[in-house]
Residue, then its C-alpha position, 0 to 999 in steps of 0.5 A: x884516733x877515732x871512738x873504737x869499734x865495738x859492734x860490727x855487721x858482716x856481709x858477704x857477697x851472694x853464694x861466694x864460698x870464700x867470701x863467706x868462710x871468711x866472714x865466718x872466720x872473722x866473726x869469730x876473730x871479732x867475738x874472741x876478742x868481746x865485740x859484737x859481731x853479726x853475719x847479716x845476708x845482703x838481700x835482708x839488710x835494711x835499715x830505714x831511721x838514721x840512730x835506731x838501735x840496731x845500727x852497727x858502728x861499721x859494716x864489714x862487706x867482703x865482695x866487690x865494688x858491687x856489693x859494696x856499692x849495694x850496701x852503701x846504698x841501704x844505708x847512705x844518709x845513716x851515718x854509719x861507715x863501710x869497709x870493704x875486704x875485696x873479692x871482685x874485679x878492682x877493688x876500689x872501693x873495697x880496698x882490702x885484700x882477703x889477705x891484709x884483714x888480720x893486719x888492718x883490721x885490729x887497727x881499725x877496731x881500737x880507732x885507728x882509721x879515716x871516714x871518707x865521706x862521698x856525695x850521692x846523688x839523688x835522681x827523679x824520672x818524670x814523664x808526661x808532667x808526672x814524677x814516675x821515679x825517684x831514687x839515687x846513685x853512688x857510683x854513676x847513672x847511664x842514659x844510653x842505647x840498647x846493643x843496637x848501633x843506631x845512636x840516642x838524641x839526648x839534650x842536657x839542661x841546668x837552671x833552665x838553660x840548655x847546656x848542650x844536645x847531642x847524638x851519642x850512645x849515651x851520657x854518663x853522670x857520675x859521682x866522684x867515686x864514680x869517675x873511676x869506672x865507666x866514665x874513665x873508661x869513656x875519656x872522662x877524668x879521675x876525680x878526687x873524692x873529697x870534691x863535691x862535684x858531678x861530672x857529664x860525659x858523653x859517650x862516643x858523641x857523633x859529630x859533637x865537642x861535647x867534652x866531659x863536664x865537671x859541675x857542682x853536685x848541688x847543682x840541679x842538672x836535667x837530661x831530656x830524652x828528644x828521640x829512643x830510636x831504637x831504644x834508649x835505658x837508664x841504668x844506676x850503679x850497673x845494677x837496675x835499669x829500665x827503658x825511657x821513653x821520647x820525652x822523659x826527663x831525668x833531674x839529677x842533683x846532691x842528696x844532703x846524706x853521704x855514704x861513708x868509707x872506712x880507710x885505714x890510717x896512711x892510705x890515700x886516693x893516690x895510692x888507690x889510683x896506683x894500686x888498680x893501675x890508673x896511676x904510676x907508682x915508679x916502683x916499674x921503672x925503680x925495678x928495672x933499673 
């Protein structure tokens, strides 16, 4: 058992009428029962000191990864934990369904829940001997072309040694949580995210044996832009992104701050996996016969 819930934040996806019903809904459900409870809408949802008074002991997003993965980013390093209720395409990281709230979530109020803590990793752009940005990802960071066919040169380096150069569409370094998206859709592999690692994975690699790479994340990784023809864009968690130029240098390493997950008491990684259908659970074959 873990201390029991008393304040939350709701916040609910962009202009999704259902989502936002039912965090109407909720809200309600949460004061009748004399928690604190607050609709707070996405776009004004910052915090900037870890312990300042207004933080909640949870927020509640009702959206998708996406979302979710926004808010996680506001808040990562904060010490306050996320659930997500799920109304996008997947869902692993907003684990609940619309319909499992009234199930799960008095459970999770008394204190009956997991915090699953996952890495983020911290980035920094420099460009002509100056840092230009910095920032961080949860899910994964993409260094790769525009829609044109022609391939990026890329080299990638660690504690000054080079670890391999490439022609490719791209390179994807992700976290743990982010192994589940783009990088296993590129061959990578799933990465259980109690593990504090990165992982490279190079992204269609013409004439290369570059194989999908798994590091400590504290361990400072380098990616070096040697060519942009045509062009050549970083982008983080899917949501941002801008063009780099011939020369550019991205180090990516570990933030000491994790972002942290509600999961109710008896879910497991693996039964993430089997739910958005990486992973089989046997109940097929147990149905045919």
């Amino acid at each position: 058992m873990r201390t029991p819930i008393s304040t939350i934040h709701l916040i609910t996806k962009s202009g999704h009428t259902q989502a936002e019903r039912l965090g109407t809904d909720i809200q309600r459900w949460l004061h009748r029962r004399g928690l604190q409870a607050r609709i707070v809408p996405l776009d004004n949802y910052v915090h900037a000191e870890p312990g300042c008074s207004s933080l909640p002991d949870m927020i509640l997003v009702l959206g998708g990864d996406g979302t979710l993965l926004r808010v996680a980013g506001r808040v990562a390093g904060l010490g306050v934990p996320i659930l997500g209720i799920n109304y996008g395409q997947v869902g692993f990281l907003a684990a609940l369904s619309p319909e499992e709230w009234e199930a799960v979530l008095p459970r999770i109020v008394e204190g009956r829940y997991q915090i699953s803590p996952r890495i983020v990793l911290g980035y920094g752009l420099q460009r002509d001997g100056g840092m230009v940005r910095s920032g961080w990802f949860i899910n994964d960071m993409v260094v790769g072309r525009s829609g044109l066919a022609r391939l990026v040169r890329l080299s990638i380096w660690s504690g000054g040694k080079l670890i391999s150069a490439l022609r490719a569409d791209g390179v994807i370094v992700s976290t743990p949580v982010g192994s589940t998206a783009y990088a296993a859709a590129a061959g990578g592999g799933l990465i259980s995210p109690e593990l504090e690692v990165m992982e490279i994975c190079p992204v269609c690699p013409f004439m290369s044996e570059f194989r999908p790479l798994i590091l400590p994340s504290s361990q400072e990784v380098s990616i070096r832009v040697e060519s942009t023809a045509p062009e050549c864009f970083i982008t983080l968690d899917g949501q941002s992104g801008w063009p780099l130029h011939q020369g550019d240098e991205i180090s990516i390493q570990a933030l000491q701050g994790r972002f942290l997950l509600v999961e109710p008491d008896g879910t497991s990684f693996f039964q993430h996996l089997q739910r958005v259908g990486y992973l089989s659970s046997g109940q097929e074959k147990a149905d045919r016969e």
